[in-house]
N, C-alpha and C positions, 0 to 999 in steps of 0.2 A: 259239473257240466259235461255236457259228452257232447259228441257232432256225429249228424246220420243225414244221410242219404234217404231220396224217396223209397230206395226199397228198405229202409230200417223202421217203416211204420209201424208191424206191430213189435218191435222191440221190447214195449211193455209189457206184452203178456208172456213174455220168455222172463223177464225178472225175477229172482227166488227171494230178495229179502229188500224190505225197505227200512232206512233208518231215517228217522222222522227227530225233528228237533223243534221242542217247545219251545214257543212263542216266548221272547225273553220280556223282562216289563224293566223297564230303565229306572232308575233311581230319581226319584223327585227332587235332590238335590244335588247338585253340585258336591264333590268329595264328600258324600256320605257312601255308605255303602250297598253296594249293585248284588244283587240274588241273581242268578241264572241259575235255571232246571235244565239238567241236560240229563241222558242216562246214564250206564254205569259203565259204557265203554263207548270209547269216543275213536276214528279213526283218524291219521295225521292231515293238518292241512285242510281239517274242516273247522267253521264259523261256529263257532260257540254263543257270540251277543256282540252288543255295542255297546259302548259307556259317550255317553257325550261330557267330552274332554274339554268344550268349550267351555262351556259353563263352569267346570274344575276352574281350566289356566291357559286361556286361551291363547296364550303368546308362548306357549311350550314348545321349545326348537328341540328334546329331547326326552321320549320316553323307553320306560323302561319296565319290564314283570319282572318281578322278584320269584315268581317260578317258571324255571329253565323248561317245562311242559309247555308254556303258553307263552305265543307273540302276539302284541299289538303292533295296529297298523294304525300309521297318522290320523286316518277319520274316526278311530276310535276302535275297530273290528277287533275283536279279540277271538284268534288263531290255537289249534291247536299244534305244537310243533312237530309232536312225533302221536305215533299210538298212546291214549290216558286211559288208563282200568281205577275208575273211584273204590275203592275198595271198602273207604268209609260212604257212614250218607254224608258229609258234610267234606269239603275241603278250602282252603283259605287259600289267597295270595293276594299281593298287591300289587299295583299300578302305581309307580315313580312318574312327576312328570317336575321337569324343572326347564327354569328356564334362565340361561348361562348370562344375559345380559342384565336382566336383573335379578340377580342370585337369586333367586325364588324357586322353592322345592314344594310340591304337596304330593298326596297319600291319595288313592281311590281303592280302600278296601274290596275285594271281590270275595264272594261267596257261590260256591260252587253244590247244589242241593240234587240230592235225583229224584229224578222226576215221579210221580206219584202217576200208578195206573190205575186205571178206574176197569174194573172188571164187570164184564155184563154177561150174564145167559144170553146165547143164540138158540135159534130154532133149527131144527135137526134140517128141516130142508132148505133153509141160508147158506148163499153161496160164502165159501171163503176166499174175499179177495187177497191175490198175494200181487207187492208189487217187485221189482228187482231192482238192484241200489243202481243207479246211472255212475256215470266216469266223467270226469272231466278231465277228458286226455284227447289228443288227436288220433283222427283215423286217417289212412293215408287216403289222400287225395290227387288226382292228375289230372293232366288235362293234355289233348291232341295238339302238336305244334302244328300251326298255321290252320286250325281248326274253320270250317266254312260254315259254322254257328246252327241253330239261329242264335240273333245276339239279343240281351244278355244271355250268358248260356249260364245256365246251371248248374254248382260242381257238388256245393250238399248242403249239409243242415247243422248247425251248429247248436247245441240244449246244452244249460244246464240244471245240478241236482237244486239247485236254491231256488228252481221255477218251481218247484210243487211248495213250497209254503210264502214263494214273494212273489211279487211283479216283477218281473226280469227284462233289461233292457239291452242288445248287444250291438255290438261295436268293433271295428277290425282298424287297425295300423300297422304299418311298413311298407317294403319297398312293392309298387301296380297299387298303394291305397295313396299315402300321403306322402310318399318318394318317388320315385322316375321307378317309372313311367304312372304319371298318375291317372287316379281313376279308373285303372284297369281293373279293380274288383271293389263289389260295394257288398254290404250285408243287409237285411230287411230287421227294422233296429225289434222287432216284436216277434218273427218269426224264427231270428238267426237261419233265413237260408242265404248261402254264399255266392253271387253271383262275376261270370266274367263278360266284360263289357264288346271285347274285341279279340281277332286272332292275335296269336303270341308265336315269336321268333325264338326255339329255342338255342340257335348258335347267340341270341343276345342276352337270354335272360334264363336257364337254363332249370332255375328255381326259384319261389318266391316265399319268404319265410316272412309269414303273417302272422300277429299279435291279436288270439281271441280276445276280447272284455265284454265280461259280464256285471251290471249294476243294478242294483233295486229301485224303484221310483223316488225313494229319498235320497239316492245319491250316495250310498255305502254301496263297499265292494263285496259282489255277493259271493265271487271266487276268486282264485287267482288267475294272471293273468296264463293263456292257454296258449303254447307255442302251434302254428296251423302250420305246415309247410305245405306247398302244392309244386309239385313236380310237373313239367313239361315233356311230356311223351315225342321222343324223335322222329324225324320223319324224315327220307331220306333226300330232303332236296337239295345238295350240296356235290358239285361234281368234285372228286380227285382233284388236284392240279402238282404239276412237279414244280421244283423248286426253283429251277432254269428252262427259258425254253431252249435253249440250246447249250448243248453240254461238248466240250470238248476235252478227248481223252488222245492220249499217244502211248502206242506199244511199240519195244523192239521188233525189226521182222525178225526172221527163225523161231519167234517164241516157243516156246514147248505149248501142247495142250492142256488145259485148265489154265493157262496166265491170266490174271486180273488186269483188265484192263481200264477198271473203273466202276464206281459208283452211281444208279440213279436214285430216285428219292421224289415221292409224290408226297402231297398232306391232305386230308380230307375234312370240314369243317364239324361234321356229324357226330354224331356223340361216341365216345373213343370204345373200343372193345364192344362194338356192336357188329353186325353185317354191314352197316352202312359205311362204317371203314378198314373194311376189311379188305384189303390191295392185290391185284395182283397184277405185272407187270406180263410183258410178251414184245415182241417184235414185230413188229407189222410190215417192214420193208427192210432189205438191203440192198444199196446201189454199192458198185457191182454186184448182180445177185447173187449170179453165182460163181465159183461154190460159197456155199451157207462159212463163215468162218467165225460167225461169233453166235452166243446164247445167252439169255439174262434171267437170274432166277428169279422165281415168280413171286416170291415174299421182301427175298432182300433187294433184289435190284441189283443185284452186282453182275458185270457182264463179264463174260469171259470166254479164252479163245478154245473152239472145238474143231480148229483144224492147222496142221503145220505147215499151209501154204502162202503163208504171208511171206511175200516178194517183195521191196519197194521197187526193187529195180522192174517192178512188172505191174503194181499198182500201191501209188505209191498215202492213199487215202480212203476210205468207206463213208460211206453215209449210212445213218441208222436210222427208220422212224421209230420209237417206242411210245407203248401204249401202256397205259395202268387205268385198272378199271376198278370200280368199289364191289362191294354184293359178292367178294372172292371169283369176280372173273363171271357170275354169271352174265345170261346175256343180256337181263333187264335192269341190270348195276350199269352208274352213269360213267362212262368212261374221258377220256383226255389223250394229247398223242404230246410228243417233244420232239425232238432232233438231237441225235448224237453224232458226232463228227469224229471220227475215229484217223488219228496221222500215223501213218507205219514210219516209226524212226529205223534212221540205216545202221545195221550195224556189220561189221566187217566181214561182210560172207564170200566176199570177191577176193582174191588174191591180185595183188600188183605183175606186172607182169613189163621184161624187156620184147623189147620190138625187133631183137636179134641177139642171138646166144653169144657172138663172138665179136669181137671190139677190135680196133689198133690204135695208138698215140708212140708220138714220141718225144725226144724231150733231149735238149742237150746237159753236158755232163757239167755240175758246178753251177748250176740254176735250181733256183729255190723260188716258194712262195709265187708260183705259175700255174693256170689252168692247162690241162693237158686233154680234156677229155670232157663231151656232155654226153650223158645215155639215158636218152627218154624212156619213158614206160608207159603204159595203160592201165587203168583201172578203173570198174564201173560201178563203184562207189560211190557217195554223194560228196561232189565237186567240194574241197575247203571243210573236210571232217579229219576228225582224228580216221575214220577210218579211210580216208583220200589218201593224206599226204604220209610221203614216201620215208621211208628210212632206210640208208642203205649201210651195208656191212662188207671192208676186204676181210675176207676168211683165209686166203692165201698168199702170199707172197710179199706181205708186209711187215716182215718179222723185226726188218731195222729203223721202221716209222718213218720212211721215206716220203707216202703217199696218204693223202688225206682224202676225201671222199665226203663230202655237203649234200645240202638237198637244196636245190630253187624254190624258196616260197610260191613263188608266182608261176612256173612252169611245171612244179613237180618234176624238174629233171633231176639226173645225179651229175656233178658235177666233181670232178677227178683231180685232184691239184697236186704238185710236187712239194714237200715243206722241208727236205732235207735234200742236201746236192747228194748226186748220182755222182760216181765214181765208172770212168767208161772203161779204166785200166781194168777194176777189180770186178765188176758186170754191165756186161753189155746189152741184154735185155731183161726184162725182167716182167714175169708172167703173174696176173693179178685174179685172183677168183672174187669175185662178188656176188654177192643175196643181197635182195631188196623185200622189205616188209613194209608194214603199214605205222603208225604210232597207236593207235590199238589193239588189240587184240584179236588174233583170228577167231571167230568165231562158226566158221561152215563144215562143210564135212572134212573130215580127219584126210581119207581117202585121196580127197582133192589137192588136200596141201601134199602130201606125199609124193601125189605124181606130176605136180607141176611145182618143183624146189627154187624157182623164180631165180636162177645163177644166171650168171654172163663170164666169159673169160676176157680180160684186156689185155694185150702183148702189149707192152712198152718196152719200144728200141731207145737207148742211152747212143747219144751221137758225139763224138768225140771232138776236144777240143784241143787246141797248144796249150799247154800249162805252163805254167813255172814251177818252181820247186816246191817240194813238199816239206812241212818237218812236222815228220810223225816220229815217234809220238811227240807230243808237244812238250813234253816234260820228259829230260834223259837224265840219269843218274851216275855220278859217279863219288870215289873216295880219296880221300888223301889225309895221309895221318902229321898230326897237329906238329909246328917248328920244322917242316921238312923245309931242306936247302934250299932256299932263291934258285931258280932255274929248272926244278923237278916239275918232269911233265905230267901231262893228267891226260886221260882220253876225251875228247871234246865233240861238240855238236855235231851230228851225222845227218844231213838231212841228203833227197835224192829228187833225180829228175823222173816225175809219174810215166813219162813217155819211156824211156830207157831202162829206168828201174835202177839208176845209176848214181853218183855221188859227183863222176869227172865234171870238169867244165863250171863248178860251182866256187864262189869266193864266198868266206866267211869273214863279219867283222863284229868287235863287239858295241852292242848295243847299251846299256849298263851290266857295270860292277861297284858294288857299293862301297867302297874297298878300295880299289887298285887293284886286288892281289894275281890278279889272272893277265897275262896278254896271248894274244890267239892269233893260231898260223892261218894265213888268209889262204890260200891253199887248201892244206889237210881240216884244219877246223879244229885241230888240237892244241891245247893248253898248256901254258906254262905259268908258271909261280914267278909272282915280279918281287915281290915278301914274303917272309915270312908268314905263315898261316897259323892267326893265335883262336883257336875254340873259342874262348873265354871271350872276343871281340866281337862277335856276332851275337846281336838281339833279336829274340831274345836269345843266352845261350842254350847249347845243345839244339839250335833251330839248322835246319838247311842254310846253304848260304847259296842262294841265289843268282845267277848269270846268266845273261838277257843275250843272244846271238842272233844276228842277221845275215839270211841265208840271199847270196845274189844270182841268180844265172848269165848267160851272156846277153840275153836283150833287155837286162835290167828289173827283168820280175824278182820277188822276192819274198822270202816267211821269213819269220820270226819263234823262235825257239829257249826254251832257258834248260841248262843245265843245274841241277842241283848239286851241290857238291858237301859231300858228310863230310864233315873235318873231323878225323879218327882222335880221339882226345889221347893226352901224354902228362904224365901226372908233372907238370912244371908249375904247379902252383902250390905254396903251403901254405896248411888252414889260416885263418887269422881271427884273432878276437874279435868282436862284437864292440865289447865295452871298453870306455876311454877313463873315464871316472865312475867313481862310485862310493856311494854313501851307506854307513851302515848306521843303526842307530843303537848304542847299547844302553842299558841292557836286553831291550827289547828283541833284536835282530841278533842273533849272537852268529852268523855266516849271511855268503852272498855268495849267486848261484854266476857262473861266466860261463860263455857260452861261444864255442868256434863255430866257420863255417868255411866250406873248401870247394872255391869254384868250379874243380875238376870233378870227372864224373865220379855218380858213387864207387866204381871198385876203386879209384884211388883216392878215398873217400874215409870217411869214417872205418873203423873207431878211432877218434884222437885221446893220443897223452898228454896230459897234463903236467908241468912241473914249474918249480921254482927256479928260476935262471941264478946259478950261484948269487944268492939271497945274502943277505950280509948277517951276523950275528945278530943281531937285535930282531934282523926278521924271521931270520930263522928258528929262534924261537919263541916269537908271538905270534907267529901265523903258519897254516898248516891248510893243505890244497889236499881232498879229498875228491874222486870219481863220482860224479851221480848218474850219469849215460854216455853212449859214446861220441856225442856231441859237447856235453857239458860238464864244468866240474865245481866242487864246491869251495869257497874261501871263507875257514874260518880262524878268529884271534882267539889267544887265552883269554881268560879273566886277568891279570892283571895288564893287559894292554890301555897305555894311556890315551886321551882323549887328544889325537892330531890328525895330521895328514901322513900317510905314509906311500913312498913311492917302492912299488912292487914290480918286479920282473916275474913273468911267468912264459913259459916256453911251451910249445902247444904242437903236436907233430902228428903227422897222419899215419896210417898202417903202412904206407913203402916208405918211410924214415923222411919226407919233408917236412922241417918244420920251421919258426918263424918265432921271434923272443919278441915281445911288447911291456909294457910298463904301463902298469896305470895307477893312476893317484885312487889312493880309498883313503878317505875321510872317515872317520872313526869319532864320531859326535855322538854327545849327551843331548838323545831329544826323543819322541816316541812317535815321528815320522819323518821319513827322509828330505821332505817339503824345509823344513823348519830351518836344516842346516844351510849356510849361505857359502856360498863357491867363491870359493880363494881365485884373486884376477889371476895369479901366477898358474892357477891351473888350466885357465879360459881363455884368459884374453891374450889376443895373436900382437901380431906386429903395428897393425892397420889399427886394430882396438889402441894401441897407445899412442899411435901417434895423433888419433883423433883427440886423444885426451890433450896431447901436449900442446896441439893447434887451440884447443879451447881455452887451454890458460891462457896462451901468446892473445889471443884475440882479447880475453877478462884485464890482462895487463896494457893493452891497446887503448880499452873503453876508459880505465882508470886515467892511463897519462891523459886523452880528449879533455877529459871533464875537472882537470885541474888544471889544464893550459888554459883551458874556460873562466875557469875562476879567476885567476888570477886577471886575465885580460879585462872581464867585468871589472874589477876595481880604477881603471884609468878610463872609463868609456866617459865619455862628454853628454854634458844633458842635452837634451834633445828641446831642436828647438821647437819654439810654438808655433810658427809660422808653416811648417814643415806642409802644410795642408794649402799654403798656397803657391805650393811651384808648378810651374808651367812647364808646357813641352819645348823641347830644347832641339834643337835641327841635329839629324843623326847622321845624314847622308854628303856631311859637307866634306871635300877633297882638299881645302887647306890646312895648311901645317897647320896645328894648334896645340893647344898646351898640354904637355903628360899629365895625365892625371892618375892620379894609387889612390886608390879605397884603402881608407884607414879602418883603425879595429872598433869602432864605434858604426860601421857601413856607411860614412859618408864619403864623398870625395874630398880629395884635400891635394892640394901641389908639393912635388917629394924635391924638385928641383931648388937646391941650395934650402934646403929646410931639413928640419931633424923631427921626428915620431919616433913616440915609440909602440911597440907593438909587432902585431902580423898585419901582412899587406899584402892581397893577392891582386888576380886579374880580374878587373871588373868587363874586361870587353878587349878588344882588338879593331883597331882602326886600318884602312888600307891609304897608304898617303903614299900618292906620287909613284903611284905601281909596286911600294913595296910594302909588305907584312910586317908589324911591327907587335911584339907581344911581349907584355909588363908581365914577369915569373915574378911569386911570391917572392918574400925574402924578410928574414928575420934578425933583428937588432935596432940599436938606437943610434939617432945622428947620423942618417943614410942618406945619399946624396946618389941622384942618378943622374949616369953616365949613360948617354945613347953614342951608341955606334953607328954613324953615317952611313953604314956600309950597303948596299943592297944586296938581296936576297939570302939574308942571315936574319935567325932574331935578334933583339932587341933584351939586354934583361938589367936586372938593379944589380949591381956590385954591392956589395955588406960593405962594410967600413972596419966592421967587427968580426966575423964570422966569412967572410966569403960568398958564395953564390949558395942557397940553396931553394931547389925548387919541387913543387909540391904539386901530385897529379890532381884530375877534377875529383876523385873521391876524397881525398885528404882536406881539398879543398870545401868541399860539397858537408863533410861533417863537422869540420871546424866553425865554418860560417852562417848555415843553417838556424841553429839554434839563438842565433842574435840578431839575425837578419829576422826570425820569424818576431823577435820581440819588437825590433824597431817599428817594423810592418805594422806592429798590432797595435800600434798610437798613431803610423800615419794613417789608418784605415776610421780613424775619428773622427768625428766634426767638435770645432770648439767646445757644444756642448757635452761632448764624450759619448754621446753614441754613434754606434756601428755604420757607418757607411760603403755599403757593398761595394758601391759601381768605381770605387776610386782604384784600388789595386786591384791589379789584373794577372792574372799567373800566364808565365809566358815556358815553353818546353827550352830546354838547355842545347844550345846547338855546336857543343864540342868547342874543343881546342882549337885556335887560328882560325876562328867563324870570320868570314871576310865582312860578316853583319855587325853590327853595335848594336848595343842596348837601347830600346825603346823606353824603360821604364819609368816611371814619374820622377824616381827617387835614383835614378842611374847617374845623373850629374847634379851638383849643384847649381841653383839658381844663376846665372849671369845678369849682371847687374847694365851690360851694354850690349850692344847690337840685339835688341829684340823687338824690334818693329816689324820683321818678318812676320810675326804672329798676328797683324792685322792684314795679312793676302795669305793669307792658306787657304790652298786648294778646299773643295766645297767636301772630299770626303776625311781631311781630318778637323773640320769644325766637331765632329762629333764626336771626336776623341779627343778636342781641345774642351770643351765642356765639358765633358765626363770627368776629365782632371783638375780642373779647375770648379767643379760643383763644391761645394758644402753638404 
């Protein structure tokens, strides 16, 4: 198939060869076999015949040639794949068709024959027709955007080569046929010419890629199908437009020339790499005009500065119109304008400046942390920039950081301040140079900073004051060598008056000494030794020893001052051991390493000697002190040293001859670490260690005698009675005489008078009768009989019968009777039924010796058998304690 245009009419008679294909004749039967005559060279992608495959298997979802030269297509067409040369006359292959659902496979033999020519005599004057083989391929095709028709318009002709021996019927699909935009092209189904219905927008549709088909009037494909494209011819109606309408850029002023100031950027809708978007930018206005200070290139767009008169201080913004035109700027390209806003940023071309070269302040002497001074400046800079605010610099006269110098946020003044006191004695004015800069960086002409060094001079007058005394330096030094005699003087605190330059008229006293060792003449200020001065007493040693003096004048001002005083050292000290005991372990350990050390400074110091302090024969020859350095030395025994303790003298002495003898136990143990052996008390334990021990036994023999007086007393205790659960409360507060009563050794009460017990008897309570104190002391033995003594303001005790008085304090008393009292407790705390009844016994706190109180408690007396009809009028708050003990 080929496609032509009305000027491709006589196409035909330009043709050199035609290739004609024999009418093929189909096989009568279903999968019998199919003949086709074709010639003896066939080219690719030409129509060789049809097999109707129906008839074969009609439900075939898969065919297949068993020669790789020839394709079929589903309606049966059978294709040549590439270029076929028959070389024979005959060639064979098959047609597979199966079908995968119902395994079903069949065979369509093909036979492939060349075609037979039939040769005829011409007449010498018969023309010879020649024809030329057609294409079925595309020809480019286009068409004018926004074309003003007439409509349909006409764009060509679409033919193919299977119309010279079928009926050929054509047909287009794709996108302006049977996709958006539809209907925009139809074909003439007999003629294949291509028509378009309406104009086309080529920024929307910029190509249209159309699918030729060609069919024969039975409905087989007579070619394949034919890719058409039709291109849409540009047409420039599409103006530039930028990207912003308003572009805003900011340059430093002073720029150099060429600075880039920024970017503009148009886009044109037109077809890309034509004249229609071909850009070119220009400037159409500048507000201020003039002078001209910027340019914009004509392809990029980028602006930039063409003069180095940018001032803000003079103008501090521009306005740009720019233009971009298409057609490369000619004058019939559609053009567009934008707005550039150009801000000149400030940068530091001004210098700061004072408002007068020369300054005064003054300031009195011994004030500190004070304003003394503001000095304004000018600069015409942009108010509140690094390059506005001030920095200011003393360059002279502030060598001893007296004066400090700020800057006002909010005024941009310098502001002058005193941060260290003035001295009016040692200068009385003092001359201050200062420079002020910017906190940016200069950036204007060189020249200018040169001649305008932005200084100021400030005179500050120092105004004098009455002082009081001074003590400089605040630390004085002096020496004194170590044990010198009680009474030896020292040279002492010197302070002076600032006004005079003098010392008279000054009292000194001291303020601390940590020590004692100093007293000081209130007067001179000199020092005397009240002790002896030991080095070795001051911590740490070899430190200063420090002394605190209070300097007075006559109207009570005053400094404070310390003397350091070196205590020269004096060897009065001899090394001394380290170690007190010591374990060796043999045979593993066969020495042990001792070690001195000598408080006094090193030259009278090391090296120490080592010896044996007249050693006794036995030691003398089991053990043997060897040198390892001049601090330490080595102890080592023979082999036959037996497994003890031995106590060793060793003598230890420094290089000026002090030395000092010690003894120490080495333990000489079979073990293979020193852990294992266990330390003899005789080598350890002090004074304190055994008497703790001896206290421990006396108390282990204390607990024993308790708990066999216990015993024993349990054996005579009385049973207890049943009833014990129904005693009542017994009046405690009553002031007549009534009867002694002693708690017997079972805790009850019982009457001692003309009666015999036996047992322990203490004090159950103390009663006050008739204003006097009466208190029942223990007392121990049997057939006891108490004697009171009428007497007032005495006690009261039991005479023994047996033994005499003795009496027993509340702890003696408090262990003995505890442990029975808690048992009696634990049955009256019963109910008949024998369980626990909380609310009956009540714990009461012990309120000492001769308590003027009695016993409250349930079980503190025995029941009375008369006078107790009192217990029907008790007061309404011991009903509640009269029921608690009388509950069940």
């Amino acid at each position: 198939m080929a496609a032509a245009g009305p000027q491709n009419s006589l196409r035909g008679a330009l043709c050199r060869q035609l290739l004609t294909l024999v009418v093929f004749s189909f096989a009568c039967e279903a999968c019998k076999k199919v003949i086709f005559h074709i010639p003896s060279q066939l080219e690719a992608d030409k129509v060789v015949g049809r097999v109707n495959l129906k008839e074969c298997l009609g439900s075939a979802d898969h065919i297949q040639s068993s020669d790789p030269d020839f394709r079929v297509l589903e309606d049966g067409s059978v294709y040549t794949a590439h270029a076929v040369v028959l070389s024979d006359e005959k060639r064979y292959f098959t047609i597979w068709l199966s079908d995968s659902k119902k395994q079903t496979q069949k065979e369509v033999p093909v036979l492939l024959e060349h075609q037979k020519k039939v040769l005829r005599k011409r007449h010498t004057k018969e023309t010879v027709l020649r024809r030329s083989k057609r294409r079925w391929a595309p020809i480019p095709c286009s068409m004018q955007e926004n074309s003003l028709g007439p409509f349909p318009l006409f764009l060509q002709q679409v033919q193919s080569d299977a119309a010279q021996n079928y009926t050929v019927f054509y047909s287009i699909s794709g996108r302006g046929v049977d996709q958006e935009p539809l209907n925009l092209f139809f074909i003439e189904r007999d003629t294949g010419n291509l028509y378009c219905t309406r104009p086309v927008d080529r920024e929307e549709y910029d190509v249209f890629d159309l699918i030729a088909h060609a069919s024969t009037a039975d409905g087989y494909t007579a070619d394949l199908p034919l890719p058409l494209p039709i291109r849409v011819e540009d047409e420039n109606d599409n103006y530039p437009v930028f990207t912003e309408a308003i572009y805003n850029f900011e340059v430093p002023e002073s720029s150099r020339i060429g600075t880039t100031v920024g970017v503009i950027y148009a886009t044109d809708r037109d077809e890309p790499d034509t004249m229609h978007t071909r850009l070119m930018y220009s400037i159409l206005e500048q507000t201020p005009g003039k002078p001209g200070i910027f340019s914009v290139h004509p392809s990029t767009g980028v602006i930039t500065t063409v003069s180095h008169y940018l001032d803000r201080e003079v103008v501090d913004k521009y306005s740009l119109i720019m233009k971009v035109q298409d057609m490369n700027g000619q004058f019939f390209g559609l053009m567009n304008t934008a707005t550039c806003i150009i801000t000149v940023k400030d940068s530091n071309d001004n210098l700061p400046s004072f408002r007068q070269n020369a300054y005064e302040a003054s300031v009195e002497e011994n004030t500190f942390d004070v304003e003394i001074l503001r000095m304004p400046i000018e600069d015409m800079d942009l108010i509140n920039t690094a390059s506005w605010r001030a920095n200011f610099t003393i360059l002279k006269g502030n060598e001893n950081g007296h004066f400090k110098i700020s800057t006002d946020k909010e005024t941009n003044e310098g502001v002058l301040c005193v941060v260290k006191p003035l001295n009016y004695e040692e200068n009385r004015q003092v001359i201050l140079e200062i420079e002020v800069g910017n906190e940016a960086p200069f950036t204007g002409d060189v020249t200018l900073r040169m001649a305008n060094m932005n200084r100021a001079v400030v005179t500050v007058d120092v105004k004098d004051q009455d002082e009081g005394p001074e003590c400089r330096p605040a630390v004085q030094y002096v020496q004194i060598k170590e044990n010198s005699p009680v009474g030896s003087k020292i040279n002492g605190y010197e302070a002076y008056d600032p006004e005079t330059r003098s010392s008279s008229g000054l009292r000194y006293k001291l303020l601390h000494d940590p020590k004692g060792w100093i007293t000081i003449n209130e007067i001179s200020g000199s020092f005397k030794t009240s002790k002896i001065l030991d080095r070795e007493a001051v911590t740490p040693i070899s430190a200063l020893y420090n002394v605190t003096v209070l300097a007075i004048d006559k109207d009570g001002r005053s400094c404070t001052g310390t003397i350091a005083v070196k205590i020269e050292d004096k060897n009065d000290n001899p090394p001394e051991i380290l170690q007190n005991y010591l374990v060796i372990c043999k045979p593993k350990m066969e020495y042990v390493d001792i070690s001195a050390v000598d408080p006094d400074e090193p030259i009278h110091g090391p090296p120490f000697h080592f010896s044996l302090a007249k050693p006794s024969p036995n030691i003398n020859r089991l053990w043997t002190l060897a040198k390892v350095n001049d601090t330490a030395a080595r102890l080592s025994y023979r082999k036959d040293a037996k497994f003890q303790e031995y106590d060793i003298s060793i003598t230890v002495k420094d290089g000026e001859g002090q030395s000092a003898t010690k003894t120490l136990r080495v333990n000489l143990c079979d073990c293979t670490h020193p852990d294992q052996c266990s330390v003899t008390a005789g080598a350890i334990l002090g004074k304190w260690a055994i008497l703790a021990i001896l206290l421990g036994i006396a108390l282990l023999f204390s607990i024993l005698l308790t708990v066999v007086c216990g015993l024993v007393s349990a054996r005579n205790e009385k049973s207890f009675p049943e009833d014990l659960a129904q005693q009542n409360l017994i009046i405690s507060n009553t002031e007549a005489p009534g009867d002694d009563k002693v708690c017997s050794a079972n805790g009850f009460t019982t009457d001692t008078v003309n009666n015999s017990s036996q047992g322990f008897c203490g004090t159950m309570g103390s009663e006050v009768k008739n204003g006097r104190q009466e208190t029942i002391e223990m007392v121990k033995g049997g057939n006891q009989t108490l004697e009171l003594c009428q007497g007032a303001g005495h006690h009261r005790t039991l005479d023994s019968c047996r033994g005499g008085t003795v009496e027993m304090d509340h702890s003696e008393w408090y262990n003995f009777t505890q442990p029975r009292l808690g048992e009696k407790l634990h049955l009256c705390n019963q109910d008949e039924d024998h369980m626990p009844s909380q609310d009956y016994v009540l714990m009461y706190n012990y309120e000492g010796r001769g308590s003027p109180a009695g016993s409250v408690g349930c079980c503190s007396e025995e029941q009375e058998e008369d006078g107790l009809d009192f217990l029907n009028n008790l007061e309404t708050k011991f009903t509640a304690l009269a029921e608690t003990c009388t509950k069940k």
